[in-house]
Residue frames as a rotation matrix with the C-alpha (Angstrom) as fourth column:
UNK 1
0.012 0.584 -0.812 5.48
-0.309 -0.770 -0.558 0.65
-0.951 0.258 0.172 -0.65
UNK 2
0.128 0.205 0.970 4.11
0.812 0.540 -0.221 -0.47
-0.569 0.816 -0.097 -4.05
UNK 3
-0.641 -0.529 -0.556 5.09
0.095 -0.773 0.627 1.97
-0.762 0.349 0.546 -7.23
UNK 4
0.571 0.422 0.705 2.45
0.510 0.491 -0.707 2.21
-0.644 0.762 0.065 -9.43
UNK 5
0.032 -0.393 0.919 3.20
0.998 -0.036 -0.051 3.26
0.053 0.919 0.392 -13.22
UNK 6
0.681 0.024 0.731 2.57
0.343 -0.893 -0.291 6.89
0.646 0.449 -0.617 -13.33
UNK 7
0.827 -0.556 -0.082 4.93
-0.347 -0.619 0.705 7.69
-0.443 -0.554 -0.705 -10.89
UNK 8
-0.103 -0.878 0.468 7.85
0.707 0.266 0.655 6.01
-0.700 0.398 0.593 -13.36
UNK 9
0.310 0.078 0.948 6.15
0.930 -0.235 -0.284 7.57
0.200 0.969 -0.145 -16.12
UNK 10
0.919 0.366 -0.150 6.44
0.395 -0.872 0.291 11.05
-0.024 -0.326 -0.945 -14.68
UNK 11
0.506 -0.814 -0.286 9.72
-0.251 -0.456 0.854 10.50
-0.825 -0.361 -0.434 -14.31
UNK 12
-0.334 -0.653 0.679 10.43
0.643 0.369 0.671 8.95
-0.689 0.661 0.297 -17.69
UNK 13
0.115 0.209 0.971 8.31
0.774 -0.632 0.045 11.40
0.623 0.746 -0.234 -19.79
UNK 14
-0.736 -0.418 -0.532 9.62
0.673 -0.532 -0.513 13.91
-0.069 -0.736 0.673 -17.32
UNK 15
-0.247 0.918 0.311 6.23
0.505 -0.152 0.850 15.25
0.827 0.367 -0.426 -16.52
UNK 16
0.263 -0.005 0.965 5.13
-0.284 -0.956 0.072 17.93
0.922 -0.293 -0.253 -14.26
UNK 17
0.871 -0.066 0.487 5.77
-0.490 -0.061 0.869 15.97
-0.027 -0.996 -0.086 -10.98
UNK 18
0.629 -0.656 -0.416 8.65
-0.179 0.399 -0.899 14.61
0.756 0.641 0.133 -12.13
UNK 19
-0.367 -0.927 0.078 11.10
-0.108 -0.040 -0.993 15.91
0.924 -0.373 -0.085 -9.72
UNK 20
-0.052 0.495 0.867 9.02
-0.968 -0.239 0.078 15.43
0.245 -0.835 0.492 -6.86
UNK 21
0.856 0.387 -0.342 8.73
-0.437 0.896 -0.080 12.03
0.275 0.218 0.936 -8.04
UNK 22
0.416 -0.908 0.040 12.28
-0.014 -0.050 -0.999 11.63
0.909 0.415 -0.033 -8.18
UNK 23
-0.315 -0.628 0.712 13.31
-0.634 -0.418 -0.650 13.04
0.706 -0.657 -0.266 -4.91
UNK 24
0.535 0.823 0.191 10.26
-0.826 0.463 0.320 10.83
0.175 -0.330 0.928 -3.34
UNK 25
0.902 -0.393 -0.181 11.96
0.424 0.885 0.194 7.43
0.084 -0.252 0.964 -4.22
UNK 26
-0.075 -0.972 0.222 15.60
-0.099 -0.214 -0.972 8.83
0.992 -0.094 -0.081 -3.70
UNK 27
-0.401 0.081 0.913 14.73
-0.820 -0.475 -0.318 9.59
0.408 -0.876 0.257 -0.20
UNK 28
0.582 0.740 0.338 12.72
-0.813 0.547 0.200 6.53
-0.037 -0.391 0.920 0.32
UNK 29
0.427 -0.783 -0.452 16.32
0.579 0.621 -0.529 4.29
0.695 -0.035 0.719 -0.93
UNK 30
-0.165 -0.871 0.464 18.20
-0.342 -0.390 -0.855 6.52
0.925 -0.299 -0.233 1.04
UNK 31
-0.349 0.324 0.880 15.92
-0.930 -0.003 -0.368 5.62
-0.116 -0.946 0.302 4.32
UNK 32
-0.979 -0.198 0.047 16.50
-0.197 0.980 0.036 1.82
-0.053 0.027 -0.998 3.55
UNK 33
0.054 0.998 0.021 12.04
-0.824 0.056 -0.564 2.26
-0.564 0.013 0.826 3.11
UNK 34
-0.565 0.026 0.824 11.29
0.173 0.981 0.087 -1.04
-0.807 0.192 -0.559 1.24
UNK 35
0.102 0.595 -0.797 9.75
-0.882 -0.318 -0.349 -0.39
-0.461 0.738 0.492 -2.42
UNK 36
-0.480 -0.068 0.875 8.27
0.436 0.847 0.305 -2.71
-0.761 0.527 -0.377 -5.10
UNK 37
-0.276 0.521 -0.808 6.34
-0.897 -0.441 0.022 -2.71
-0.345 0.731 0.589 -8.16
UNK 38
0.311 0.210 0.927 5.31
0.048 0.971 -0.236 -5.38
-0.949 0.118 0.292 -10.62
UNK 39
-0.340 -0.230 0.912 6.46
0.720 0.560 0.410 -6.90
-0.605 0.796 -0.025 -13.46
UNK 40
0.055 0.935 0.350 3.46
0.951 0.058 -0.304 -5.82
-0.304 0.349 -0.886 -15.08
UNK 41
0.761 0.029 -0.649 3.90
0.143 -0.982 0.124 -2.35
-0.633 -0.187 -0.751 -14.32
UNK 42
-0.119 -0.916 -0.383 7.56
-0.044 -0.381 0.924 -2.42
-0.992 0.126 0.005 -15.19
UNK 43
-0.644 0.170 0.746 6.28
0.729 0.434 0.529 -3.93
-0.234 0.885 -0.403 -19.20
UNK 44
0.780 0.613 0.130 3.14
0.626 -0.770 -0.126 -1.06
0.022 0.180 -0.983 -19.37
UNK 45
0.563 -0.216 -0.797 5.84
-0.212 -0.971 0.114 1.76
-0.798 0.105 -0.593 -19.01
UNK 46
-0.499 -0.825 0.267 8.12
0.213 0.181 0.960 0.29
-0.840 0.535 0.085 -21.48
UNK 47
-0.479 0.252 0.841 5.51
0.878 0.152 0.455 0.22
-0.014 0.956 -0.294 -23.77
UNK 48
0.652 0.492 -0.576 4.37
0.643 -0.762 0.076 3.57
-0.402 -0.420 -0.814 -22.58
UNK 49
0.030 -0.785 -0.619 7.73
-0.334 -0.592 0.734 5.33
-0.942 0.185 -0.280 -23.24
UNK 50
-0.817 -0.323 0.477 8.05
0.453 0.151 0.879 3.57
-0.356 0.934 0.023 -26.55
UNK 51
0.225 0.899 0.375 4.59
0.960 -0.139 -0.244 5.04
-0.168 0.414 -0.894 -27.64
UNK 52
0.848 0.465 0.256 5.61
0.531 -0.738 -0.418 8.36
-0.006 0.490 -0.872 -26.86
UNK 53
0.328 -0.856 -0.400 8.95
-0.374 -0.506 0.777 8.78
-0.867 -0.105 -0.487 -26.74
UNK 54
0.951 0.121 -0.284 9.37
-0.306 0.497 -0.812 6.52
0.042 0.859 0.509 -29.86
UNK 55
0.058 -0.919 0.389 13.22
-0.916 -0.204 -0.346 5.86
0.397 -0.336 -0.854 -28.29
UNK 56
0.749 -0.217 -0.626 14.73
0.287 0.958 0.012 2.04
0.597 -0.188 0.780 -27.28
UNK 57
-0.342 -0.880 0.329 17.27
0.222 -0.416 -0.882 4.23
0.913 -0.229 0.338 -26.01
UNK 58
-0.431 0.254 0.866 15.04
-0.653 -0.750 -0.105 5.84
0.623 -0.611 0.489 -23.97
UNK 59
0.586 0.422 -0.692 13.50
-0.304 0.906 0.295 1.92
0.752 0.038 0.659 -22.91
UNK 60
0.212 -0.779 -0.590 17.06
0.606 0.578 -0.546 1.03
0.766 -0.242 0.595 -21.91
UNK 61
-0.721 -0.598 0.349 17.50
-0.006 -0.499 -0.867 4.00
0.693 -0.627 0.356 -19.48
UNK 62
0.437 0.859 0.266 13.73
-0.574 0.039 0.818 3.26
0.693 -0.510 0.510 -17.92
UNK 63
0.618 -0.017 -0.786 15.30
0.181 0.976 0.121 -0.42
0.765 -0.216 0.606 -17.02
UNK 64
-0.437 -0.857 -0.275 19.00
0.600 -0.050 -0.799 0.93
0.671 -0.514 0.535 -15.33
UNK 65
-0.702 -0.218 0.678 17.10
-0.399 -0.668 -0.628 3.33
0.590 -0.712 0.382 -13.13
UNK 66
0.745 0.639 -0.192 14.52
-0.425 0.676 0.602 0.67
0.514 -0.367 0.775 -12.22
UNK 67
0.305 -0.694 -0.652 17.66
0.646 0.654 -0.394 -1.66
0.700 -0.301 0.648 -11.67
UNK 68
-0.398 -0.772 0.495 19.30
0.216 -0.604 -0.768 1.20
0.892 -0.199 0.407 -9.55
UNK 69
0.039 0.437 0.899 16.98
-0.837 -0.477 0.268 1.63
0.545 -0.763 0.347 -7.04
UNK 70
-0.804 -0.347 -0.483 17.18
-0.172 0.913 -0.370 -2.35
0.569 -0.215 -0.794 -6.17
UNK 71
-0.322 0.904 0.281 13.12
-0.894 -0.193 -0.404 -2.34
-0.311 -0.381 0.871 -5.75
UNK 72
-0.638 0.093 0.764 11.83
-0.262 0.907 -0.330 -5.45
-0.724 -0.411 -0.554 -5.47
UNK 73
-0.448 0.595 -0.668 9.59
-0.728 0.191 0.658 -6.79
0.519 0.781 0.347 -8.78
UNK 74
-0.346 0.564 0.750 6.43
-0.368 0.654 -0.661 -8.73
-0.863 -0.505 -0.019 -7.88
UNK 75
-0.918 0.223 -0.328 5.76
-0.154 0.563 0.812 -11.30
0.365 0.796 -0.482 -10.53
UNK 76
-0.164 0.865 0.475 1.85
-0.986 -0.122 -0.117 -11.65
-0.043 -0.487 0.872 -10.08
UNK 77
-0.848 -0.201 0.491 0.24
-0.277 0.957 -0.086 -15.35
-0.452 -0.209 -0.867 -9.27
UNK 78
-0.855 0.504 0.122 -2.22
0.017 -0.208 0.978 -16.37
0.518 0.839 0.169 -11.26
UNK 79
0.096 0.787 -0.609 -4.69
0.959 -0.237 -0.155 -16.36
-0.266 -0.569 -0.778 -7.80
UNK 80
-0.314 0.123 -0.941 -3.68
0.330 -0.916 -0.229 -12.49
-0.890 -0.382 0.247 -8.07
UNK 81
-0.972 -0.131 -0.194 -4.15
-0.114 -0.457 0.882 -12.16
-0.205 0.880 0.429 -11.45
UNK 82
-0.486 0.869 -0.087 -7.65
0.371 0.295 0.880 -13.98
0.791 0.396 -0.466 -11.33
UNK 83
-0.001 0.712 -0.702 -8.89
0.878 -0.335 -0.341 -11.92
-0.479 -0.617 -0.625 -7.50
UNK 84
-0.849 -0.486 -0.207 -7.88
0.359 -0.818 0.448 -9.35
-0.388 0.306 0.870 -9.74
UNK 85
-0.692 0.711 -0.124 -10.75
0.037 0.206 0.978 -9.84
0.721 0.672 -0.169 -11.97
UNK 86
-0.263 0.554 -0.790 -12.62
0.963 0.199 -0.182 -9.94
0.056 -0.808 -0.586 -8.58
UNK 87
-0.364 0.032 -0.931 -11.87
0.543 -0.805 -0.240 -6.58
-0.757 -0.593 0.276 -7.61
UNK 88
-0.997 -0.038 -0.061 -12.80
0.002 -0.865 0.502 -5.06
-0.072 0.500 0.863 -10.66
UNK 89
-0.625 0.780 -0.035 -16.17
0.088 0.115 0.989 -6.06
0.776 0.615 -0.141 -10.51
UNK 90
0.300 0.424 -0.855 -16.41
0.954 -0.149 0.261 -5.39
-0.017 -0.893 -0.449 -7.00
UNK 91
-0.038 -0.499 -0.866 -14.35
0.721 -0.614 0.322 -1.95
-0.692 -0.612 0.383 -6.99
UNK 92
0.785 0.594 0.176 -15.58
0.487 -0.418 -0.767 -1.27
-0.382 0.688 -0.617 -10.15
UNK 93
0.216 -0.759 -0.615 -11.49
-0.429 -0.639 0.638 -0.66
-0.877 0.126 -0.463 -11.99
UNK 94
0.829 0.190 -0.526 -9.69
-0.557 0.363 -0.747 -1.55
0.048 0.912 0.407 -14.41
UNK 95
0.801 -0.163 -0.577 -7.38
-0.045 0.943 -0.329 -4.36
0.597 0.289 0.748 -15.03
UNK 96
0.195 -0.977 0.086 -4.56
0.325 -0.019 -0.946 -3.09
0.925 0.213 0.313 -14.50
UNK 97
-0.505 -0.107 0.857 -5.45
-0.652 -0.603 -0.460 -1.27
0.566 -0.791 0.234 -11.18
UNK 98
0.687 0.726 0.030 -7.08
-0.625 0.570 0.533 -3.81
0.370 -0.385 0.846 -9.94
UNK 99
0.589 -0.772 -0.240 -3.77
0.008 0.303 -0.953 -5.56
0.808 0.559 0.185 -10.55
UNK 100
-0.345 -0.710 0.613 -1.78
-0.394 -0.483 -0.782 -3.40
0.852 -0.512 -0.113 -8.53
UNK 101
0.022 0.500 0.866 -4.40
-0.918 -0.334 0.216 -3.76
0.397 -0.799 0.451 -5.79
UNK 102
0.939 0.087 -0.332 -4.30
-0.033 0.986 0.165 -7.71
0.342 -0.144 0.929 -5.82
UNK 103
0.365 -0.929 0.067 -0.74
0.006 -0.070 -0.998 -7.56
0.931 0.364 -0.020 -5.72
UNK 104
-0.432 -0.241 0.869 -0.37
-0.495 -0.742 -0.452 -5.46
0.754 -0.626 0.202 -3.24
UNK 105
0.485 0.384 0.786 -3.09
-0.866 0.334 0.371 -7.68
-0.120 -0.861 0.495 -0.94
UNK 106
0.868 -0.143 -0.475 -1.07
0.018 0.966 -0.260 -10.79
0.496 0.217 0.841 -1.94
UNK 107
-0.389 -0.917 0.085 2.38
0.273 -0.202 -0.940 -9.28
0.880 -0.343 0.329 -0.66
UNK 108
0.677 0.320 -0.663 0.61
0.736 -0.284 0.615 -7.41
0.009 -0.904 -0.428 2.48
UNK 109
-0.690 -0.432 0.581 1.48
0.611 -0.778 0.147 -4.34
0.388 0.456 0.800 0.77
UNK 110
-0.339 0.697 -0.632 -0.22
0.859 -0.044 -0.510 -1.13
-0.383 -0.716 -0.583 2.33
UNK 111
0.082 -0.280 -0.957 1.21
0.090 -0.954 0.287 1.78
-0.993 -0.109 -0.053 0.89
UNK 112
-0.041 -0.133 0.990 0.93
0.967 0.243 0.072 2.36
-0.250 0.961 0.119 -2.59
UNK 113
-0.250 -0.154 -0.956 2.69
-0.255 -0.942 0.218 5.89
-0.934 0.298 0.197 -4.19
UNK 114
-0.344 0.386 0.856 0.32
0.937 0.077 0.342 6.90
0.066 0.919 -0.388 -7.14
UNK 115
-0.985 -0.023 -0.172 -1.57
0.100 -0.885 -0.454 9.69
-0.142 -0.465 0.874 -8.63
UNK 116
-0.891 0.428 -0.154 -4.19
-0.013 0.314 0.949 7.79
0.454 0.847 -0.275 -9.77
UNK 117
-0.576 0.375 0.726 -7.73
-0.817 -0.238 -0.525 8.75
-0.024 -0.896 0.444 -7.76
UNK 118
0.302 0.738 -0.603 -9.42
-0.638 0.627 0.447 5.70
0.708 0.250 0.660 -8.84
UNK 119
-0.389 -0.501 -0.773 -7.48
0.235 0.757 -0.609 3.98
0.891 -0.419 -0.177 -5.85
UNK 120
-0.736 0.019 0.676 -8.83
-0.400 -0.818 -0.413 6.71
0.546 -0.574 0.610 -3.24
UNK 121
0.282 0.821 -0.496 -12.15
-0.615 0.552 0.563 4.28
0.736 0.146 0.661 -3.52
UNK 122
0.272 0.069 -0.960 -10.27
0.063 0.994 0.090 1.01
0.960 -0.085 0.266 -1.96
UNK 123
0.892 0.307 0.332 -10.30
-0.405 0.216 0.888 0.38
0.201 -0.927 0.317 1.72
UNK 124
0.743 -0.605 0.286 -6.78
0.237 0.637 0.733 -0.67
-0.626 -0.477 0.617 3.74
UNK 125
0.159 -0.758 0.633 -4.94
0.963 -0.023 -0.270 1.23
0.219 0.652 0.726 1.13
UNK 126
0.600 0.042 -0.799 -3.12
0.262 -0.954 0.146 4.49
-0.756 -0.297 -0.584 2.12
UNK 127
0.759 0.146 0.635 -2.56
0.651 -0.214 -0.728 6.31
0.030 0.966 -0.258 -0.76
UNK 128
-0.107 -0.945 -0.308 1.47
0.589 -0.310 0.746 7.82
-0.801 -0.101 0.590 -0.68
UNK 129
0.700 -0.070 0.711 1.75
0.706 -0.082 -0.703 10.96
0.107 0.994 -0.008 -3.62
UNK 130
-0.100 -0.990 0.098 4.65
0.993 -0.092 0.081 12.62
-0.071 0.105 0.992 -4.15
């Protein structure tokens, strides 16, 4: 199962689905479920939390509970980075979701937990929200 960003963010700017979020991937390490994310993803919240939390502190505790879950990080290839660009002009997203989506067909990723509906659109993707 791919992670996109708003489901960290929720749980770093402890936003309304937070704890849902939370319990979600707890349960999903506890049942040995297989999670990832990207890089990418993991570098947008940092700079996410620093925007509005205005906190390095708050940076450094994003990273240890990333580390803690022991979720796999997908560095992207630059084919995924450039079918990206594909998909957005076919699927009609942006970069960054597009991203995910390359990714995600590069790994033979299916599942992707988000709340984002602009994914709802993409075919062969079941859509996991907390």
């Amino acid at each position: 199962m791919f992670i996109d960003a708003n489901i960290f963010l929720e749980i770093a700017l402890k936003d309304k689905n937070w704890e849902k979020c939370v319990k979600f991937i707890n349960d999903a390490v506890i049942n040995n479920r297989s999670l990832c994310t990207s890089d990418f993803i993991i570098y947008s919240c940092l700079i996410i939390i620093y925007d509005k939390l205005n906190s390095h502190l708050k940076m450094m505790d994003f990273l240890v509970f990333i580390n803690s879950l022991g979720i796999d990080v997908i560095r992207p290839s630059l084919k995924a980075v450039y079918n990206a660009m594909e998909i957005m002009a076919k699927e009609k997203l942006d970069f960054d979701d597009a991203l995910v989506i390359s990714c995600m067909i590069e790994n033979g990723i299916r599942d992707l937990i988000s709340y984002d509906g602009h994914f709802d659109k993409i075919k062969n993707v079941n859509i996991i929200r907390p």
